[in-house]
C-alpha positions as CSV (number, residue, x, y, z in Angstrom):
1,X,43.2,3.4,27.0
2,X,40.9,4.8,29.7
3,X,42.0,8.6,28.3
4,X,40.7,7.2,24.8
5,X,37.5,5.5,26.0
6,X,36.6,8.9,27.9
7,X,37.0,10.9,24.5
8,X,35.3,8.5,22.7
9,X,32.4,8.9,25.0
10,X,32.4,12.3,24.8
11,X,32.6,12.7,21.4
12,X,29.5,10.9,21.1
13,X,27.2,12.4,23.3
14,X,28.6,15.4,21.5
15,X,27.0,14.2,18.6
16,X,24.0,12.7,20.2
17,X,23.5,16.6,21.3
18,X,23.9,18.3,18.1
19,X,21.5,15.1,17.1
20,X,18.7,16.8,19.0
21,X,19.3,20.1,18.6
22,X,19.4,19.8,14.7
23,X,16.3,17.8,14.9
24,X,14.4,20.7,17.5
25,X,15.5,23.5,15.1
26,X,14.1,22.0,12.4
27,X,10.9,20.2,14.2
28,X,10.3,23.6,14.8
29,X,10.7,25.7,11.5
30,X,9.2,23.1,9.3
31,X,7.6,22.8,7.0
32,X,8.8,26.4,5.2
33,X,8.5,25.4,1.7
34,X,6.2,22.3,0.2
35,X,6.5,19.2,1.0
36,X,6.4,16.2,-1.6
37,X,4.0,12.8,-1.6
38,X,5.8,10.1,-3.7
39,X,3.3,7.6,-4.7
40,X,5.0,4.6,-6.0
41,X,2.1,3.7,-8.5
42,X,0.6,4.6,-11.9
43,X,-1.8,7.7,-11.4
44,X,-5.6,7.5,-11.0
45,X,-5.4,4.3,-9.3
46,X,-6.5,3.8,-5.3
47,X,-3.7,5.1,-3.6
48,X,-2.9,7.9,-6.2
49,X,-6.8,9.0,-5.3
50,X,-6.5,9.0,-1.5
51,X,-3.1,10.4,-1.7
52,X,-4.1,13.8,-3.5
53,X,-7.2,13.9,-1.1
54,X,-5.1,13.4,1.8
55,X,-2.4,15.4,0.7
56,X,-5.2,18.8,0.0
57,X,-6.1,18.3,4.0
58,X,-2.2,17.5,4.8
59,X,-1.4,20.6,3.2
60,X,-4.0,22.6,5.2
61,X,-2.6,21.5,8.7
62,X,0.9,22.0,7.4
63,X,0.1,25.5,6.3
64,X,2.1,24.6,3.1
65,X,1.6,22.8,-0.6
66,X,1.5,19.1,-0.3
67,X,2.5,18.4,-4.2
68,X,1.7,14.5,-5.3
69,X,4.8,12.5,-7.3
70,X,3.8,9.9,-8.6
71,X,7.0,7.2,-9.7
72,X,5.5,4.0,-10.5
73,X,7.4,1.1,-11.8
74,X,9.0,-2.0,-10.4
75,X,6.5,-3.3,-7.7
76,X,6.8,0.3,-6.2
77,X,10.5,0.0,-5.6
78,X,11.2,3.2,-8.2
79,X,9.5,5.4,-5.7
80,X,10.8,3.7,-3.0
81,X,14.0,4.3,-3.5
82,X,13.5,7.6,-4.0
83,X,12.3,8.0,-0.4
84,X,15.0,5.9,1.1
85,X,17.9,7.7,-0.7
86,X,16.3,11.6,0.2
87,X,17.3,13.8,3.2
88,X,15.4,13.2,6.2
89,X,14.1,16.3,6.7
90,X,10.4,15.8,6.4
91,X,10.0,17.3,3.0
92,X,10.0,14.1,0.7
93,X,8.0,11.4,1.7
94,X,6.5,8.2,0.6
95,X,2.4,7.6,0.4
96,X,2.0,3.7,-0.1
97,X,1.2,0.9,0.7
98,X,3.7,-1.3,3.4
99,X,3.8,-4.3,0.8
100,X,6.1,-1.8,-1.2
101,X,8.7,-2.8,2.0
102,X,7.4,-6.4,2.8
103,X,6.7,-7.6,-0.8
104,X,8.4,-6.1,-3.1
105,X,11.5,-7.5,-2.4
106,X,10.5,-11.0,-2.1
107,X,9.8,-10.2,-6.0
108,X,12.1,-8.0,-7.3
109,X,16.0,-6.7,-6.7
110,X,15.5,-3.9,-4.7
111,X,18.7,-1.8,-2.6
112,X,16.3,-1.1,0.2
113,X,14.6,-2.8,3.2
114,X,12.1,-2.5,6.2
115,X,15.0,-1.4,7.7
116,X,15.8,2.0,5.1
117,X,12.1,3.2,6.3
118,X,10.6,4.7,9.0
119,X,6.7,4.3,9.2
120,X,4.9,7.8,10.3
121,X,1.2,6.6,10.6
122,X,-1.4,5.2,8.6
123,X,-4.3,6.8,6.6
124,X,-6.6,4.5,4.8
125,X,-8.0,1.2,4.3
126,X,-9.5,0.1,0.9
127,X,-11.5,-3.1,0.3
128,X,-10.6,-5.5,-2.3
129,X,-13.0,-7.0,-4.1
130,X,-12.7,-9.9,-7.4
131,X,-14.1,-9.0,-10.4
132,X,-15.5,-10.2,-13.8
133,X,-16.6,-8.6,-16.7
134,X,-20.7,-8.9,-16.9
135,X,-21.7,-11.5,-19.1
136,X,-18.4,-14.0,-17.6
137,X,-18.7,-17.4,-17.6
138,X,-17.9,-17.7,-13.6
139,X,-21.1,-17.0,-11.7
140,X,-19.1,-16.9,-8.4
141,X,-16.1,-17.4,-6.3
142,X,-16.5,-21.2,-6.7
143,X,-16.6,-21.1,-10.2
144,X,-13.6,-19.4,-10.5
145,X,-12.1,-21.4,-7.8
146,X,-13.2,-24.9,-9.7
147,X,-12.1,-23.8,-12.6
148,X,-8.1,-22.7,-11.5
149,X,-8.1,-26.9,-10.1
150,X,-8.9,-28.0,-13.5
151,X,-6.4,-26.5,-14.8
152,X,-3.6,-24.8,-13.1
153,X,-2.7,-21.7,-14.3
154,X,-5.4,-21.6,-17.1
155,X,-7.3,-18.8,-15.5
156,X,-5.9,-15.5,-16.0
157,X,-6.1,-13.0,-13.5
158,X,-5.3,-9.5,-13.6
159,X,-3.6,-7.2,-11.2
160,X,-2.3,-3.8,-10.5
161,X,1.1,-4.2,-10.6
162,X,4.1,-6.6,-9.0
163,X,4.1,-5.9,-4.8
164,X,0.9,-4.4,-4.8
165,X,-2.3,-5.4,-2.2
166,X,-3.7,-6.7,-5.3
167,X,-0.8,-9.1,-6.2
168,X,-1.1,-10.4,-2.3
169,X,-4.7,-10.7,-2.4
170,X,-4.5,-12.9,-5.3
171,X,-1.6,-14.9,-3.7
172,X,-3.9,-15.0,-0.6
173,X,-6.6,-16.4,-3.0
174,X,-3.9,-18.7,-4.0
175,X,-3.1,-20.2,-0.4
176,X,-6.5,-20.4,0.5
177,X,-7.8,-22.5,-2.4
178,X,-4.9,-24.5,-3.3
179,X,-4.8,-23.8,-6.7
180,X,-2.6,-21.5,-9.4
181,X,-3.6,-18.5,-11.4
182,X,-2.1,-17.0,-14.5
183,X,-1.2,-13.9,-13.0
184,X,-0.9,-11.0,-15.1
185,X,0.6,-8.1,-13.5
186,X,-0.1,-3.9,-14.9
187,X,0.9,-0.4,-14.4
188,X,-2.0,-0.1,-12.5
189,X,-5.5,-0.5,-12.2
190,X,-6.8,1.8,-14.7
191,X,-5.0,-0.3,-17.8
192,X,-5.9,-3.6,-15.9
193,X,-9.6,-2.6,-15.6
194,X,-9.3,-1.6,-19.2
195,X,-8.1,-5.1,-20.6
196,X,-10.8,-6.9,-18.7
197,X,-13.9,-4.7,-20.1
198,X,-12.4,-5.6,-23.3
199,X,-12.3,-8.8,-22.8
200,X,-8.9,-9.4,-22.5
201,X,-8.3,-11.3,-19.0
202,X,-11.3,-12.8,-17.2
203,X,-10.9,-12.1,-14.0
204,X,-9.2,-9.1,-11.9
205,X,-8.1,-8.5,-8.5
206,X,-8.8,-5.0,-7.4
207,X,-10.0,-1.9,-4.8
208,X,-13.2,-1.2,-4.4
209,X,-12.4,2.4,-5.2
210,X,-11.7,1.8,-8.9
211,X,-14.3,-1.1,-9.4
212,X,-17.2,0.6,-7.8
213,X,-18.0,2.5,-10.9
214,X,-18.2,-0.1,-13.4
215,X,-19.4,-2.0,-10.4
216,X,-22.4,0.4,-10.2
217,X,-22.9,0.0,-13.7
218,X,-23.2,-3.2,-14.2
219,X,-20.2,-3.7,-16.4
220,X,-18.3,-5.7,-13.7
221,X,-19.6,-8.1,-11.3
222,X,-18.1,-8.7,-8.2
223,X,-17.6,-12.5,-6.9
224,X,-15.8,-11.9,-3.6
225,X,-14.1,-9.7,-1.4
226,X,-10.7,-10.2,0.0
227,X,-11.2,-9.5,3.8
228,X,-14.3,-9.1,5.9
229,X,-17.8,-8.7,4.0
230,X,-18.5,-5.3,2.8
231,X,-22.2,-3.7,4.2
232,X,-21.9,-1.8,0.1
233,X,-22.1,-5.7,-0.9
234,X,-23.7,-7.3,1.3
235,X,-24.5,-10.3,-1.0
236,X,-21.0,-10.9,-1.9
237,X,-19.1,-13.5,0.0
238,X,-15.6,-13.4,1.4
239,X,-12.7,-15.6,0.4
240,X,-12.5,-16.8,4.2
241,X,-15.8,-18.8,3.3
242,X,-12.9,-21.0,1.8
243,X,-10.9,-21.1,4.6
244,X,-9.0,-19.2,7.2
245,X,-7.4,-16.3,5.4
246,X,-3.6,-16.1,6.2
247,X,-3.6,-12.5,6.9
248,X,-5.8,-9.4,6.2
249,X,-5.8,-8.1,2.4
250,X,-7.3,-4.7,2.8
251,X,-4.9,-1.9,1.3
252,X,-3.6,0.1,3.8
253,X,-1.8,3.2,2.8
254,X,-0.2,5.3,4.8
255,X,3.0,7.7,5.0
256,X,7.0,6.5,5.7
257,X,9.5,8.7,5.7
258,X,13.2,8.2,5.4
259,X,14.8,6.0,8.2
260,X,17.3,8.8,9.7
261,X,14.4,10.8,9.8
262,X,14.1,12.6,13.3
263,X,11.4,11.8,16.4
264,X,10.6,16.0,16.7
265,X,10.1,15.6,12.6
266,X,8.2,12.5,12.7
267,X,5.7,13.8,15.7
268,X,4.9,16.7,13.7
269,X,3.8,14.9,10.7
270,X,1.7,13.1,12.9
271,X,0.2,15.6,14.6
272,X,-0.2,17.6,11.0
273,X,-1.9,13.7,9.6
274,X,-3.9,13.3,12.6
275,X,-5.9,16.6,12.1
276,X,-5.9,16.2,8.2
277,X,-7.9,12.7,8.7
278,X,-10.8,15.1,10.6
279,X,-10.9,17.1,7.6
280,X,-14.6,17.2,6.0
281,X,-13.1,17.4,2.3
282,X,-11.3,14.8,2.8
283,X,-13.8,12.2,4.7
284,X,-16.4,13.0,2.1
285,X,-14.1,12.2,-0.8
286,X,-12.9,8.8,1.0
287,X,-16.9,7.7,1.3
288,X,-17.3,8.8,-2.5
289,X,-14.4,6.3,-3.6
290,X,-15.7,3.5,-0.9
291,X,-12.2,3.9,1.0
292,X,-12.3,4.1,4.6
293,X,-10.4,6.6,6.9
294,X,-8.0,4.2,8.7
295,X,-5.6,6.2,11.0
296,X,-2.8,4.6,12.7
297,X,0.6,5.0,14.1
298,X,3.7,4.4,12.6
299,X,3.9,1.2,14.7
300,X,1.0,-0.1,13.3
301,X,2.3,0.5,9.5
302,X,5.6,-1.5,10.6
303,X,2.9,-4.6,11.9
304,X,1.5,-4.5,8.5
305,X,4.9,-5.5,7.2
306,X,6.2,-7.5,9.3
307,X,3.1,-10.0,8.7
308,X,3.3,-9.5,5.0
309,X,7.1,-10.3,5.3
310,X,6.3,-13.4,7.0
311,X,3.4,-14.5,4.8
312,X,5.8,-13.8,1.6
313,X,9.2,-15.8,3.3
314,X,6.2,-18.7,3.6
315,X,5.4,-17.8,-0.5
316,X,9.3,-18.5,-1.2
317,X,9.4,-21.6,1.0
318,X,7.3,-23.0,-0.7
319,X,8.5,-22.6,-4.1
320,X,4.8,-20.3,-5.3
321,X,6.9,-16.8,-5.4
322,X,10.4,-16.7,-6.8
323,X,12.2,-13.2,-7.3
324,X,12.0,-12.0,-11.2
C-alpha cells in the first residue's frame, strides 16, 4: 500500500513537471504563427469593432497577425464553444463579453460553464444607452416606463441578441421598474438598429458605439443610459434615477482563453494586452466609437460573472427568465 501511494506520488509530480516544462517551452516560443480572436457576435456590432481595433495593436505586441472570427449565434454560446473545446495553446481565443459565461446559460442549453474558461484580462467598457426613433411617442425614460405598467409586455423592445449586455440591461430595466417588456432579441445590433429606423420596434437597448451615429443625427433619441451618466450626454438621465441598479450594465469585453490553458501562456497574453491598450491607434479609434479603454485582470473578468451569475439565478427564481 505504502509502495503504491509512493508511486502514485511520483507519478504525479512527474506530470506536474512535464506540466511546466510544456507550458515554459511554449510560453517562450509563442506566438510563431497567428493567433485567432473569436467574437461570438454578428459583425459590425460593439464588440466586433473593438475587437478588430484591439486585435491590430494585439497583433503589434505579439509580433504576429491577430485574425478576427466572428461565430455568432445562440446568445454567444456557438463561439463559445469553440473556445472551450480548442487546444490551450494561446492561439485561439475568445473576445467577448463575460455574460457569454454568466448569462447565456441561464437562457439557453449550452455544454459549457464559468468553469470551461479561463479569463485573461479585460479591454473595454461600452456605455449603454435606450433609444427611440425621432419622432417616438415616449419623450423619456418615464414614458416608456409608464407605459410598460399599462400594459405588460405591450412595449416592444429591441435587443442585440439572447445573453448579450443588451438583453441584461433591459432585464436590469426590468427589475428596476417593476414592469415587463416585449423583448425582441437579433443577430446583432446592426439589424436591430435597422428595424427601429424603420419603424418596426419602438424602443431599443444598445451601445453607445453603434447608436452614436444616428444619435448624432438626430435619427435616434436617447432616453437613458444603463449605468452612470455619460459627460457625451450630459442631459440624459440614468436608470438608477428609478432605483438602485442591481448591478453595473456597461459592456465589458475582454479576452478568455481555454481553461487548461497555461499560467506562462496566460502571463504573456497579458503582458502582449497590456501594451496593446497604450497603443495610439487603438485609443483613438475607442474615443471615435465612444468606447472606453477599460483594462483589467483576468480576476476582474471572472467578478463580472460571477455577479451576472448571481443577478440571473435571482431572474430564474423569480420566474422573469426561463431557459428557451
Amino acid at each position: 500500500m505504502q509502495r503504491r501511494t509512493l508511486l502514485r506520488g511520483a507519478a504525479a509530480a512527474v506530470a506536474a513537471q512535464a506540466a511546466q516544462s510544456f507550458a515554459q517551452s511554449s510560453a517562450q516560443g509563442y506566438p510563431n504563427h497567428a493567433v485567432t480572436l473569436i467574437v461570438p457576435y454578428a459583425a459590425g456590432g460593439n464588440a466586433d469593432l473593438t475587437a478588430r481595433l484591439f486585435g491590430d495593436a494585439l497583433g503589434k505586441a505579439l509580433g504576429q497577425p491577430v485574425v478576427v472570427d466572428n461565430r455568432a449565434g445562440g446568445g454567444g454560446a456557438i463561439g463559445a464553444n469553440v473556445v472551450v473545446n480548442a487546444r490551450p495553446d494561446g492561439y485561439t481565443l475568445l473576445f467577448s463579453a463575460p455574460s457569454v459565461f454568466s448569462v447565456t446559460p441561464h437562457l439557453v442549453k449550452v455544454n459549457y460553464s464559468t468553469a470551461s474558461v479561463r479569463p485573461v484580462c479585460l479591454v473595454s467598457k461600452t456605455p449603454l444607452v435606450l433609444v427611440v426613433k425621432k419622432g417616438s411617442r415616449y419623450k423619456s425614460l418615464a414614458d416608456v416606463v409608464t407605459a410598460a405598467k399599462a400594459a405588460p409586455a405591450g412595449v416592444a423592445m429591441g435587443y442585440s441578441g439572447l445573453g448579450t449586455p443588451n438583453h441584461l440591461a433591459m432585464l436590469n430595466l426590468e427589475a428596476v421598474a417593476q414592469v415587463r417588456f416585449n423583448g425582441i432579441p437579433y443577430k446583432g445590433s446592426g439589424p436591430m438598429l435597422q428595424d427601429m429606423l424603420a419603424g418596426q420596434i419602438e424602443v431599443g437597448a444598445d451601445q453607445i458605439s453603434t447608436s452614436r451615429p444616428y444619435i448624432e443625427s438626430g435619427d435616434l433619441i436617447p432616453l437613458a443610459v444603463f449605468g452612470s451618466k455619460l459627460e457625451a450626454l450630459p442631459e440624459v438621465p440614468s436608470v438608477s434615477t428609478l432605483g438602485k441598479e442591481p448591478f453595473d450594465v456597461t459592456t465589458y469585453l475582454g479576452i478568455a482563453a481555454p481553461s487548461a490553458t497555461p499560467d506562462a501562456l496566460v502571463a504573456a497574453l497579458q503582458k502582449a494586452a497590456g501594451t496593446a491598450l497604450q497603443d495610439a491607434r487603438f485609443t483613438t479609434g475607442m474615443t471615435k466609437l465612444g468606447a472606453l479603454v477599460q483594462g483589467g485582470s483576468g480576476a476582474d473578468y471572472e467578478r463580472l460573472m460571477r455577479t451576472e451569475n448571481e443577478f440571473m439565478a435571482q431572474m430564474v427564481a423569480s420566474g422573469r427568465v426561463k431557459q428557451e
